[in-house]
Structure formats: structure tokens, C-alpha cells
C-alpha positions in Angstrom: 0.0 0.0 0.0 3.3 2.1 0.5 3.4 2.3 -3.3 0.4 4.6 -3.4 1.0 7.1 -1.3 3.8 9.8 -2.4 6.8 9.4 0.1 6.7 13.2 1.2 3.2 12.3 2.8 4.6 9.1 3.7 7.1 11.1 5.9 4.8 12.8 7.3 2.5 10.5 8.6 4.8 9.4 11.8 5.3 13.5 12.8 0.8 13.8 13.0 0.6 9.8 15.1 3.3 11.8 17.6 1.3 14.9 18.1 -1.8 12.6 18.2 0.0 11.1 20.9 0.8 14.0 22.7 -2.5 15.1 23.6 -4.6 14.9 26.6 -6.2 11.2 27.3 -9.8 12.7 27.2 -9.4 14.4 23.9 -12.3 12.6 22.0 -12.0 14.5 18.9 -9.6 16.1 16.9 -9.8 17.5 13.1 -7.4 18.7 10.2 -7.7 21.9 11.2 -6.5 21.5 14.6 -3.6 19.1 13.9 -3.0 21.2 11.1 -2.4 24.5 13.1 -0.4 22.6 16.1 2.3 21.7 13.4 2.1 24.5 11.1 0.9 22.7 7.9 -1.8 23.4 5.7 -5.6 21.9 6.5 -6.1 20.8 3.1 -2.2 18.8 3.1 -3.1 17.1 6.4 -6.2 16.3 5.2 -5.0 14.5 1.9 -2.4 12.7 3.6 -5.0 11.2 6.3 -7.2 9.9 3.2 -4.2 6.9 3.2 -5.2 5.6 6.0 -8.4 4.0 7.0 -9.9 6.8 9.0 -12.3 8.8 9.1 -13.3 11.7 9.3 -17.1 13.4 10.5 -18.2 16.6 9.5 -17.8 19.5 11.9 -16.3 16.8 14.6 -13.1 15.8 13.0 -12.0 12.4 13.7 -12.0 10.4 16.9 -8.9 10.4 18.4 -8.2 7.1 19.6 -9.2 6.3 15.7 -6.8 7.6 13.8 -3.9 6.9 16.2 -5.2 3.0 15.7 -5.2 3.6 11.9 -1.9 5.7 11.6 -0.2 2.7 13.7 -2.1 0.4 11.0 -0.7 2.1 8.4 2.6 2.5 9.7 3.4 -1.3 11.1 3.1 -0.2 14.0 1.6 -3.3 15.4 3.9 -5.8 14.0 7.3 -6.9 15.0 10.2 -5.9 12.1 13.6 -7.4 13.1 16.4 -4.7 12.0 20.1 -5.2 12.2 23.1 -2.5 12.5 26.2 -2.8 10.8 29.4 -0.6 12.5 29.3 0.2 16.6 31.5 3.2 16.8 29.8 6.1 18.5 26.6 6.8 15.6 26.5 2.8 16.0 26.1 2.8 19.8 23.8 5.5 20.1 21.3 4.7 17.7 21.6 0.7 19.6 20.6 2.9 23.0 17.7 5.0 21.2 14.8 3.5 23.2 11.8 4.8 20.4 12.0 1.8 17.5 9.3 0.3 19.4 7.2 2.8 19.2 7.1 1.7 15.5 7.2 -2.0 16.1 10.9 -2.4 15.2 13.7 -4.2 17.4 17.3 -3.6 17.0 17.8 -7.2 17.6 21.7 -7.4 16.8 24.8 -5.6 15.7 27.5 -6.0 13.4 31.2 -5.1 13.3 35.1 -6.2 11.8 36.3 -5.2 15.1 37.6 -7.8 17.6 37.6 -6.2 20.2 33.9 -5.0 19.6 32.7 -8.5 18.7 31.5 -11.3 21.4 30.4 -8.2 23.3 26.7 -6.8 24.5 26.0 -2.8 23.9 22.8 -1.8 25.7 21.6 -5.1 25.9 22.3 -6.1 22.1 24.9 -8.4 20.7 27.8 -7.7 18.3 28.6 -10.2 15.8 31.2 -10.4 13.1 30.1 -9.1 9.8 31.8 -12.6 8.6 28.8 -14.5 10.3 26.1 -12.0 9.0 24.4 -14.3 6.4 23.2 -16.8 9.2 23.0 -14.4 11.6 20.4 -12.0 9.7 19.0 -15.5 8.6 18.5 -16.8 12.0 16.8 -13.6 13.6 14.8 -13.1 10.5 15.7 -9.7 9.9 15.1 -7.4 6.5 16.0 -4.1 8.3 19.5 -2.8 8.5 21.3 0.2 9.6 24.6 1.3 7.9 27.2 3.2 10.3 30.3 2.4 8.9 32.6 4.7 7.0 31.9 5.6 3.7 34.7 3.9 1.8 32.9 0.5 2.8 29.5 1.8 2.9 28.7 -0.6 -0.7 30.9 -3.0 0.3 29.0 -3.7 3.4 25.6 -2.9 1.7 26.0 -5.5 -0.6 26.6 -8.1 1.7 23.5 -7.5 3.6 21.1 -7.4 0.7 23.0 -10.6 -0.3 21.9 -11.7 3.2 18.1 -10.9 2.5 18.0 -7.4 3.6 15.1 -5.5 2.2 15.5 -1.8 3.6 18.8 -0.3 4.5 18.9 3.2 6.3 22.6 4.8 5.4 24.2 7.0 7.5 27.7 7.1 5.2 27.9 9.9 3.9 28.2 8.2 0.2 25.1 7.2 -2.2 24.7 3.3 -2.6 23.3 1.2 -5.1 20.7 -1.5 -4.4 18.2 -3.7 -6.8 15.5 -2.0 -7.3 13.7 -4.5 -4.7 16.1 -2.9 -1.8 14.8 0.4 -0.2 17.3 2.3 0.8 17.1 5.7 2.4 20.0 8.1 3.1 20.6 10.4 5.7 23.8 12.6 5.6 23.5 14.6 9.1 26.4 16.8 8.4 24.7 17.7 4.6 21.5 18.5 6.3 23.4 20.8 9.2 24.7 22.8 5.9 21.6 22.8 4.2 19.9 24.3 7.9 23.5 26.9 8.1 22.3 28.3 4.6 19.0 28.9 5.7 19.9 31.3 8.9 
């Protein structure tokens, strides 16, 4: 159903279920035009990008609250378990193994991934580190298709393409390099230092 809806509103969806979230226990209702105002988007945008989901909406009430968080978490997985991996501990590695909130979207960081000796045979908040060497039946055996990258960018296809060769569906990058997947792989990068000099530009 991903395939239908235009990423942008795709992106969006997760930012109006933690707002939803946010409010009081005993909100009953809430509309477009509320949501819309609280996050500084337009009516009509938040409005369009609902119409994914399953809910709905009344006339002059809105929606009910506890309605479109449950179809928002539909939409978005939510409810179901996704296994995801991540590949390189150093300090991005760790802290992204120590971020408490996948949950909130149904996935588990179930395992970790590193060349280092001295970082393998170890737990990091909980998790375990394995050599990339064993990460074909290790991805196999925890039945994950979700993988963070956090390794340096010189090795950031190298190490790609072992995972999709290990049955990885959906990579999230954090080298700052573009890599190339079949067309079946989703990958999505995120270059934090790119997106600091794209917000400097803007001051």
C-alpha cells in the first residue's frame, strides 16, 4: 500500500501519530484543522495525507482520536514486529543501539555488526555484536530485512551489498556516500552533516 501514497506524505505521517499522541487522554475529537495548526501545515495537506489511512473523518467533529492513532499505527506497522540489524558500533553505531523509540514503530534492534575484535562477542545496551563474517546466518537466524549502515563511507557498498545478499530489504545509510541496491532494496540516506549545511544556509 506504500506504493500509493507519495513518500513526502509518507514522511509525514509518523510526525501527526506523535502529536496525536501528545495530547490529553480525554481528547475525544480532533480535526485537520487543529492538527494542522499545532504543526504549522496546511488543512487541506493534512487532510490528503489522512485519506491513506483508514480513518475517518465526520463533518464538523473531525475524527475520533483514539481512531486515527489506531489507523496511523495500522498504516505505519506499528503493530507488527520488524527485526532490523546494524552494521558498525562506533559512537553513531552505539547510540542509535541505546535509542529507546523503534518500538514505538514495532521495530527491534535485535543485533549488531562489526570487523572489530575487540567489539565483537560483546553486548551494547543489551544487544549483541557479531562479526560481519557471520552475518548471512545471523540476519537469517533472527529473520531480519532491516539494516542500519554506520560504517565509513569507503565501505558503505561493500557492506551494503553483503546485507542485501543476506536478505535485507531496507537499508537506512548513514555514510555519507550514495549506494546502489536492486531495485527490490529500499534504501534511504541520511547525511547529518549535509542536512546541518543545508539548515546553516538557511539562517
Amino acid at each position: 500500500m506504500f506504493k500509493d501514497i507519495p513518500v513526502i506524505s509518507l514522511q509525514r505521517l509518523p510526525i501527526y501519530l506523535n502529536y496525536l499522541k501528545s495530547l490529553p487522554a480525554d481528547r475525544k475529537y480532533v480535526s485537520s484543522g487543529l492538527i494542522a495548526e499545532a504543526l504549522g501545515m496546511g488543512e487541506v495537506l493534512v487532510r490528503k495525507d489522512l485519506a491513506f489511512t483508514s480513518a475517518v473523518g465526520r463533518p464538523r467533529i473531525g475524527y475520533v482520536t483514539v481512531e486515527l492513532i489506531a489507523a496511523l499505527e495500522d498504516f505505519l506497522c506499528c503493530n507488527t514486529r520488524s527485526s532490523a540489524v546494524i552494521v558498525g558500533v562506533g559512537a553513531l553505531g552505539r547510540a542509535i543501539l541505546g535509542y529507546g523509540g523503534f518500538s514505538n514503530y514495532g521495530i527491534e534492534i535485535d543485533a549488531a555488526f562489526d570487523n572489530d575484535s575487540s567489539k565483537v562477542g560483546v553486548e551494547i545496551f543489551g544487544k549483541p555484536v557479531y562479526d560481519i563474517k557471520d552475518a548471512k546466518s545471523k540476519v537469517a537466524d533472527l529473520g531480519a530485512e532491516l539494516a542500519v549502515l554506520c560504517v565509513p563511507a569507503q565501505f558503505a557498498q561493500e557492506v551494503a551489498d553483503i546485507l542485501i545478499g543476506c536478505g535485507i530489504k531496507a537499508i537506512l545509510n548513514f555514510a555519507p556516500v550514495l549506494i546502489k541496491a536492486p531495485e527490490n532494496v529500499v534504501v534511504r540516506h541520511i547525511d547529518v552533516a549535509a542536512n546541518l549545511a543545508i539548515l546553516s544556509s538557511m539562517i
